[in-house]
N, C-alpha and C positions, 0 to 999 in steps of 0.2 A: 502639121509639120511638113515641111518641104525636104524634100534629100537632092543634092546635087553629086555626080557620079560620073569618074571619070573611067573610059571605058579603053581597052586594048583590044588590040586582034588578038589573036590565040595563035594566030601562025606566025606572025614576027614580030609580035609584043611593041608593035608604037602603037602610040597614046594617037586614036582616031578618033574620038568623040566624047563630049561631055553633054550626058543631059541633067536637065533639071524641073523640076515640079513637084506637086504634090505626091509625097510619099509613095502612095498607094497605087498612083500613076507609073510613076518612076520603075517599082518594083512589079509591075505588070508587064514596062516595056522592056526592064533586062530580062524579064524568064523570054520573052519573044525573040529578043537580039541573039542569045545566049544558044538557044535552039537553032535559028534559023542561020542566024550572019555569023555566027562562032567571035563574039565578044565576051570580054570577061572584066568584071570592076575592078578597078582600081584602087578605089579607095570611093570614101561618100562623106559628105558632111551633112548634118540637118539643119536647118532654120527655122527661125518661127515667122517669117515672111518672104515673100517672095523675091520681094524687093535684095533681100539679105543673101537668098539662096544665087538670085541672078550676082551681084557680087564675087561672090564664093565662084561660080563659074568662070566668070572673064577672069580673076585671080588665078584660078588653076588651066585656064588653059597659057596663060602668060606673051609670051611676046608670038606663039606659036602660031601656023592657021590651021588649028583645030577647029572644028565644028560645035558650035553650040548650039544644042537645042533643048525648046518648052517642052516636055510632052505635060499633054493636057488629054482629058478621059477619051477622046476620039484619039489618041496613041500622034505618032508623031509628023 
């Protein structure tokens, strides 16, 4: 499964970053973000490819310049 996840600051709550990858990736680099850079999710959608998850990304970041990124097992 893929998860894509959009993420907020914690201090003035805009929408700074969307990542996306393999679940298990994804959820290694929010406990990191979460700890270190004070982000918090937003919301998450899953996919069953990647292709699908990338998608779901550029959808939910919209006309914004939000950041999109891959994370992949070497984090982001």
């Amino acid at each position: 499964m893929y998860t894509v996840y959009k993420l907020q600051n914690k201090d003035n709550e805009e929408d700074r970053l969307i990542i996306y990858g393999k679940s298990e990736h994804v959820e290694e680099k929010l406990k990191l973000l979460s700890i270190v850079e004070g982000y918090y999710g937003a919301g998450y959608d899953t996919s069953t490819s990647l292709s699908e998850a990338s998608d779901k990304a550029v959808e939910l970041a919209g006309e914004s310049s939000i950041d999109i990124v891959l994370v992949d097992g070497d984090g982001i």
